[in-house]
ZALONU-608073 format. One record per residue (C-alpha): x, z, y negated; residue number from 1. Coordinates in steps of 0.02 Angstrom, whole numbers. Layout:
% ZALONU-608073
X,Z,Y,NUM
...
***
This chain:
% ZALONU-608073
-1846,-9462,-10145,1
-1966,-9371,-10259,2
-1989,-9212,-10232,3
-2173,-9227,-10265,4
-2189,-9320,-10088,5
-2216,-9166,-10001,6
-2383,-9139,-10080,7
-2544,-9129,-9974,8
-2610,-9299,-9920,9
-2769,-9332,-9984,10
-2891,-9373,-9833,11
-2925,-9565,-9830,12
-3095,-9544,-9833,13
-3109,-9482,-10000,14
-2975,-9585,-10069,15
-3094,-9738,-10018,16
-3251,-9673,-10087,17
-3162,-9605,-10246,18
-3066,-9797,-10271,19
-3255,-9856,-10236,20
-3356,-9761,-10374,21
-3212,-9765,-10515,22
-3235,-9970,-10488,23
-3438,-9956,-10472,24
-3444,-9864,-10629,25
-3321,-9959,-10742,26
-3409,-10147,-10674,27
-3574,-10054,-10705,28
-3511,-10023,-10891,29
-3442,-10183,-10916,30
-3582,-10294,-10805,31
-3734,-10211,-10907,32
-3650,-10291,-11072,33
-3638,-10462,-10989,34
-3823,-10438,-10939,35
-3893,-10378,-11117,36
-3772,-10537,-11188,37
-3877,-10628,-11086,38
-4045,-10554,-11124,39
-4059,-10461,-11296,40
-3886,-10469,-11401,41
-3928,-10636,-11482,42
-4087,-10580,-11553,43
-4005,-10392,-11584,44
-3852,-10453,-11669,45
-3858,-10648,-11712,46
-4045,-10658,-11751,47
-3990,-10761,-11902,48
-3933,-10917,-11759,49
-4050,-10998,-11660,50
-4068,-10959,-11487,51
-3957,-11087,-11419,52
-3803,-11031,-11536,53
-3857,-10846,-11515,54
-3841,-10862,-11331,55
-3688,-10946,-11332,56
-3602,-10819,-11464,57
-3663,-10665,-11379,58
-3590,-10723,-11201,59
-3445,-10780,-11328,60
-3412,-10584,-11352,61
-3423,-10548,-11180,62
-3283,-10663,-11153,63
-3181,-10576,-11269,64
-3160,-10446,-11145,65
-3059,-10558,-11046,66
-2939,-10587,-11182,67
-2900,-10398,-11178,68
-2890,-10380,-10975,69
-2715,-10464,-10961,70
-2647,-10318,-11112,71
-2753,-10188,-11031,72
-2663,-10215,-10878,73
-2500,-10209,-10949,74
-2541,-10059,-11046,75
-2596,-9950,-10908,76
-2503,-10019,-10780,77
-2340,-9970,-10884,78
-2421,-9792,-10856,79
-2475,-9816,-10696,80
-2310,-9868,-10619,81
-2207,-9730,-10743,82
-2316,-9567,-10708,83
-2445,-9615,-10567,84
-2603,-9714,-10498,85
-2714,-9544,-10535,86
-2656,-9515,-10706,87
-2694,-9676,-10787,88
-2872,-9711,-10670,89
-2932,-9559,-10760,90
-2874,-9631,-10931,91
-2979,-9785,-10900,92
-3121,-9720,-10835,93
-3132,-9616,-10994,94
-3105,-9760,-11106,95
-3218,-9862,-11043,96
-3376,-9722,-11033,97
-3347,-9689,-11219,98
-3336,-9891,-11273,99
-3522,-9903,-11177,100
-3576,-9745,-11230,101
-3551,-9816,-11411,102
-3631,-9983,-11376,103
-3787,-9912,-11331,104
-3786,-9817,-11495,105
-3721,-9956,-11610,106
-3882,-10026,-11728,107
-3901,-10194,-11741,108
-3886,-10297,-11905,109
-4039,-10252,-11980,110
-3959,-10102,-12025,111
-3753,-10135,-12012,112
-3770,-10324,-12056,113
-3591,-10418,-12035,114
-3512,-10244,-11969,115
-3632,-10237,-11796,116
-3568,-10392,-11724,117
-3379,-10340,-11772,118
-3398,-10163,-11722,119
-3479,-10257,-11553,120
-3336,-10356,-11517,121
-3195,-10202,-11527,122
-3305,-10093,-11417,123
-3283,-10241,-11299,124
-3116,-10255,-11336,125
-3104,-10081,-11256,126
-3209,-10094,-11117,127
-3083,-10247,-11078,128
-2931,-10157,-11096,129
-3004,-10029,-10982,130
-3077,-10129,-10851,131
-2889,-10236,-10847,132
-2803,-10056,-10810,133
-2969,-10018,-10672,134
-2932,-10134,-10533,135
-2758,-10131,-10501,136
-2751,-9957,-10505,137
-2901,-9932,-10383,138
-2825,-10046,-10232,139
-2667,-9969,-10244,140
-2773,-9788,-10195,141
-2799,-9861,-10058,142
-2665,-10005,-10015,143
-2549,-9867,-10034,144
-2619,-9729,-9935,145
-2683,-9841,-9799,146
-2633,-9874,-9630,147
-2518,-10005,-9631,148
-2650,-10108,-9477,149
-2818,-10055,-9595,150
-2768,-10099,-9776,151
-2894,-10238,-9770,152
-3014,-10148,-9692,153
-2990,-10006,-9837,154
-2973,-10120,-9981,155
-3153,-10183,-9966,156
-3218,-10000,-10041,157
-3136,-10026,-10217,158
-3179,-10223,-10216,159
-3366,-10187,-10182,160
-3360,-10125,-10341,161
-3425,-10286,-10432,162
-3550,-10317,-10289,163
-3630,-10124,-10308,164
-3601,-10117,-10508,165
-3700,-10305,-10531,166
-3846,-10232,-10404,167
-3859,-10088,-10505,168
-3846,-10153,-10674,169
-3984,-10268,-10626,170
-4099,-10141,-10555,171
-4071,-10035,-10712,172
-4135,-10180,-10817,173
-4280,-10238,-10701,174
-4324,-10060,-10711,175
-4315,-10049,-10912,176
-4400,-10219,-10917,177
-4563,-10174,-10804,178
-4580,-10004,-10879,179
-4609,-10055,-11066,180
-4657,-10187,-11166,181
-4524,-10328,-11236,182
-4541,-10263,-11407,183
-4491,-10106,-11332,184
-4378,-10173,-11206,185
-4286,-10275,-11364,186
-4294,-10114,-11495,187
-4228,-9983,-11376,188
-4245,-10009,-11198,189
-4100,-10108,-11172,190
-3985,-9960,-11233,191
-4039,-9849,-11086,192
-3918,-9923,-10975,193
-3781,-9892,-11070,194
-3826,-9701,-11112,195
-3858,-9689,-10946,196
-3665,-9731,-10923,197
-3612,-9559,-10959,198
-3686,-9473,-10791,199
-3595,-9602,-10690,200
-3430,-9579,-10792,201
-3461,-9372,-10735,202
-3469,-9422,-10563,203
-3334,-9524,-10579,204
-3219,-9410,-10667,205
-3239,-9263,-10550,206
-3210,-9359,-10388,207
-3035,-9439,-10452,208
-2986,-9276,-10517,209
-3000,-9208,-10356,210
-2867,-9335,-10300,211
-2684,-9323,-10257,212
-2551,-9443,-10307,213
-2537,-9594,-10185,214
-2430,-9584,-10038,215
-2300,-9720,-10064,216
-2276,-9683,-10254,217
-2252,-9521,-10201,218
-2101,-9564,-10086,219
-2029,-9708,-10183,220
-1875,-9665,-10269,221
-1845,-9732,-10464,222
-1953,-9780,-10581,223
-1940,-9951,-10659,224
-1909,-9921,-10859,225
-2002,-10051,-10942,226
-2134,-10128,-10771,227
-2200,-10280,-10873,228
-2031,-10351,-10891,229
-1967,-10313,-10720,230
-2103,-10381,-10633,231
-2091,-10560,-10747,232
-1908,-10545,-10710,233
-1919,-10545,-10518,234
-2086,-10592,-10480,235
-2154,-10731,-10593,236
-2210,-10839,-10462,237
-2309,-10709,-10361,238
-2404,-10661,-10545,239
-2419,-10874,-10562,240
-2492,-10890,-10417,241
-2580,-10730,-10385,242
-2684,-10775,-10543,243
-2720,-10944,-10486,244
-2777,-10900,-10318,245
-2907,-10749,-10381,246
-2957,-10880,-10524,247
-3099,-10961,-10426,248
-3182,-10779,-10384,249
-3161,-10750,-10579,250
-3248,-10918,-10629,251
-3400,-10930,-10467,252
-3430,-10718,-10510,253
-3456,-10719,-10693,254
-3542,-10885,-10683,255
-3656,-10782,-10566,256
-3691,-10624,-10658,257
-3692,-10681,-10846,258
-3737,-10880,-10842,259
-3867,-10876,-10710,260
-3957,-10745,-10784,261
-3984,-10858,-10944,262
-4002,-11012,-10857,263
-4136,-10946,-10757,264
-4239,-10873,-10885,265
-4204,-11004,-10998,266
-4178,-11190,-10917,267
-4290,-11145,-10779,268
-4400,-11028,-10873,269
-4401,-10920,-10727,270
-4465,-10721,-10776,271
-4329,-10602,-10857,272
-4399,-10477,-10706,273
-4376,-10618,-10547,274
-4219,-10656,-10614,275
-4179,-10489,-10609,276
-4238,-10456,-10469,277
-4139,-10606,-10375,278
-3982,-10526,-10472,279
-4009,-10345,-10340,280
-4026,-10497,-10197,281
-3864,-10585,-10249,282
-3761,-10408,-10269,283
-3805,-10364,-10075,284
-3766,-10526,-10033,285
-3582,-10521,-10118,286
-3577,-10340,-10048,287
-3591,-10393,-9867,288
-3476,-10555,-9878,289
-3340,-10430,-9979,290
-3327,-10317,-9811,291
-3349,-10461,-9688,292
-3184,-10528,-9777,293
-3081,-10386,-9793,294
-3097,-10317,-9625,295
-3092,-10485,-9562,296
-2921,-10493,-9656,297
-2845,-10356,-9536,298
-2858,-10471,-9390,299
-2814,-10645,-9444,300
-2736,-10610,-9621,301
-2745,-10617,-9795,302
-2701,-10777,-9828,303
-2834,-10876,-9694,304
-2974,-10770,-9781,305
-2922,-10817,-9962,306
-2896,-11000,-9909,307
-3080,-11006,-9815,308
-3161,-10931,-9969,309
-3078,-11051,-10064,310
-3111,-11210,-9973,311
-3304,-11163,-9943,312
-3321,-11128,-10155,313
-3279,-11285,-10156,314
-3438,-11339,-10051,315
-3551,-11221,-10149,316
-3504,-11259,-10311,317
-3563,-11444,-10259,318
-3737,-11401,-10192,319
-3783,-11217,-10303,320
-3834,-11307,-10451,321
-3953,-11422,-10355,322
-4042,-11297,-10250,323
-4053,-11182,-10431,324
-4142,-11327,-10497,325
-4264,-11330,-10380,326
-4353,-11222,-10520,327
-4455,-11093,-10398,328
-4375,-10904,-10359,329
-4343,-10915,-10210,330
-4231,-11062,-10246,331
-4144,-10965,-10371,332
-4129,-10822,-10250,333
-4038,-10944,-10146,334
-3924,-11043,-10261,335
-3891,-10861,-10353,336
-3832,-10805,-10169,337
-3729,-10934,-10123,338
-3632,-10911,-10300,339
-3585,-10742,-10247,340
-3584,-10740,-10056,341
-3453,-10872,-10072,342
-3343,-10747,-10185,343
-3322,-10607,-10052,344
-3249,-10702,-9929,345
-3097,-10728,-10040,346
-3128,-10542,-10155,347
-3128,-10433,-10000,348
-2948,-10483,-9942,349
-2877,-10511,-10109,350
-2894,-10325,-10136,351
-2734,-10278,-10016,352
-2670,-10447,-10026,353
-2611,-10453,-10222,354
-2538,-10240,-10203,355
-2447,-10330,-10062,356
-2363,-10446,-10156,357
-2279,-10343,-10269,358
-2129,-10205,-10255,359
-2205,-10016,-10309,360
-2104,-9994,-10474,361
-2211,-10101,-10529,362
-2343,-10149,-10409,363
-2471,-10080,-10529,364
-2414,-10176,-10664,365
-2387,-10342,-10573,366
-2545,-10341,-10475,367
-2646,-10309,-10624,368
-2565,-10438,-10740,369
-2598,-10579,-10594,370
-2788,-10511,-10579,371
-2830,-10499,-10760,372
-2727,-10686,-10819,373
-2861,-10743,-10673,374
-3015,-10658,-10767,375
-2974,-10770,-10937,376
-2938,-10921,-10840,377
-3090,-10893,-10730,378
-3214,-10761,-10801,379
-3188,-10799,-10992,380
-3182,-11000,-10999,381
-3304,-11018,-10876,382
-3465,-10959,-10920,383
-3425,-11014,-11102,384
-3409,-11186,-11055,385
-3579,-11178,-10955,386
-3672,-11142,-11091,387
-3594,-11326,-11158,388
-3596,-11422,-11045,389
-3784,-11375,-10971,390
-3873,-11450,-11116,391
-3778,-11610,-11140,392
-3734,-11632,-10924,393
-3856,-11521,-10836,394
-3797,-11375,-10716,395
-3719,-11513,-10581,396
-3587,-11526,-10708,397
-3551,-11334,-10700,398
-3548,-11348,-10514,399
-3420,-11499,-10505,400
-3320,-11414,-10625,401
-3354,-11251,-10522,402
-3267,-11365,-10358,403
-3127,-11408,-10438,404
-3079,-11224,-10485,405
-3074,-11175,-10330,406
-2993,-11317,-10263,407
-2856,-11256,-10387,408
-2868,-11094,-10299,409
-2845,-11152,-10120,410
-2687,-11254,-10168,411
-2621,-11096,-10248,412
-2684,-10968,-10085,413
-2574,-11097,-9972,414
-2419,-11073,-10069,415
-2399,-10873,-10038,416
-2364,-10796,-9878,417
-2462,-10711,-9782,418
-2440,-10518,-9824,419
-2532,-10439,-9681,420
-2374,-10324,-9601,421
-2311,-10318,-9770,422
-2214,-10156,-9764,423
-2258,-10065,-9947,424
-2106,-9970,-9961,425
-1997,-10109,-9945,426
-1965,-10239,-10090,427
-2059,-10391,-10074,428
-1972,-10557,-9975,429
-1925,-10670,-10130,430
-1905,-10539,-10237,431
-1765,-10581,-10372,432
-1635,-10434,-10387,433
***
């Protein structure tokens, strides 16, 4: 064994609040982009399109995030599973607070022309690499310092990430937006969000500093030499699947918290502030389904959870886009709710469900590959295609093609076992030698 295992074990508590506010702050970073793609980056840097083009380019970069996520995760997870969880969650955090920070600050093509929208799309290239090295990193502080009978329970304070980060990132906007006017709101005040990045990237910094190394890494003996390829050597099928089955989450999320926002203001002509507004409403909403699932995971396991959250997207991707078109905000409030209620169910379990999956010399790695293929399949394709199809097929057609996503993602959640008693330092059952 490692020597390193007899090092003091840090108290669970803070390893759940410091997995919880590393993921709040890097979804915080990378949500307020999505919203401001949404809202001001076609006018900032594509006024030259017209709005419908603008729109569809600016969400366009946002999806190049996505692209990066999958290589991010290989990147850090290499890291992660050579020299430790704490190491490389400090090395993303970091990346990502100085790829906002320098968002906020970049002009807009008035002033760089061609070079702003370039510039634009590698600082999201680097918020995606760091947000693909985030999440597989956070779950393992906790999967792997959990009790074995709680990991579900634990798991739900990294994966309320999204849910707090999309809350906040909307409040910080309806608070920019009702404070100033939209000439000010469009000239300046939509870089406050990101500047104001940096205090939550402090916080952030000094409470995963403060951690130690997680239990089973420290314990496991070996370290695999090269993660990405032993993990597609013995595990293809659980990264196959494991991206399939988190794929619906991806696709109902960032439909939620980047599409909607647009489609409310703009097909519905709904107020930039109600929409907003609905946005805080939605986040709780995904907040309290997230826990609900993971602790509910703990009792009747991982893979009932995933396959209920599945099987009722399915339902809500078939009656959201109706009940949104009712036009009024309350309506919205709803049909915005339902889009990300529905996601917890399946997002709160999948937290200690895809660590589970995978052996530790390269559960980092392997984990975060599976997560992040689901983000382009899901997150990146999705919303893209929305902004198509609405104005030739009208929203039901982002709804049925929302239902058949996650149909994909139920058939794909019954194919794994359930990974409940899963004993972490042990290799996985089905594991290739």
């Amino acid at each position: 064994m490692d020597g390193s295992s007899a090092a003091p074990r840090t108290p669970m508590g803070r390893v759940a609040m410091a997995s919880m506010a590393g993921t709040v702050i890097e979804f915080y970073d990378f949500f307020i982009y999505g919203t401001a793609a949404a809202l001001v980056f076609n006018k900032v840097y594509f006024p030259e399109l017209g709005a419908a083009q603008g729109t569809a380019l600016a969400v366009a970069t946002f999806g190049v995030a996505f692209v990066a996520r999958p290589f991010g995760s290989i990147l850090f997870g290499h890291f992660g599973d050579r020299i430790g969880r704490k190491r490389t969650l400090v090395s993303t955090l970091l990346l990502m607070g100085l790829a906002t920070l320098a968002v906020g600050l970049l002009p807009g093509a008035g002033t760089l022309d061609i070079w702003a929208p370039i510039i634009l799309v590698v600082l999201r290239v680097a918020q995606g690499l760091a947000v693909g090295g985030e999440w597989a990193g956070a779950t393992l502080l906790t999967a792997e310092n959990a009790p074995a009978g709680r990991r579900g329970g634990y798991a739900a304070f990294p994966q309320l990430g999204p849910s707090i980060a999309f809350a906040l990132a909307s409040a910080t906007f309806l608070i920019t937006a009702l404070t100033m006017s939209e000439e000010a709101f469009l000239s300046w005040g939509w870089r406050v969000p990101f500047l104001a990045s940096v205090l939550l990237v402090g916080v952030g910094l000094f409470v995963r500093l403060r951690l130690e190394e997680t239990t089973t890494f420290r314990q496991s003996s070996g370290r695999a030499r090269l993660p990405v390829a032993e993990a597609l050597r013995r595990q293809p099928r659980e990264i196959v699947l494991g991206a399939f089955i988190v794929t619906s989450v991806f696709a109902f999320f960032y439909v939620g918290v980047t599409y909607l926002t647009t489609y409310g203001t703009a097909e519905l002509g709904l107020p930039r502030t109600t929409v907003l507004a609905m946005g805080i409403v939605g986040g709780v909403v995904f907040a309290a389904t997230t826990i609900i699932g993971a602790v509910a995971s703990d009792r009747y396991g991982r893979r009932r959870l995933v396959v209920l959250g599945n099987v009722l997207a399915i339902v809500v991707g078939l009656i959201a886009f109706p009940v949104l078109d009712i036009g009024t905000p309350w309506a919205f409030g709803l049909g915005l709710s339902l889009v990300l209620g529905v996601v917890g169910v399946a997002y709160g379990p999948v937290g200690a469900q895809l660590p589970e999956l995978f052996a530790t010399r390269y559960r980092y790695t392997g984990a975060g590959m599976a997560y992040n293929l689901a983000g382009v399949l899901g997150g990146a394709v999705t919303p893209l295609l929305a902004t198509q199809l609405v104005p030739t097929f009208g929203g039901f057609a982002v709804g049925l093609y929302l239902a058949f996503v996650a149909l994909v993602s139920t058939i794909a959640s019954l194919l794994v076992r359930d990974t409940r008693s899963a004993d972490l330092a042990e290799d996985p059952v089905g594991a290739r030698v």
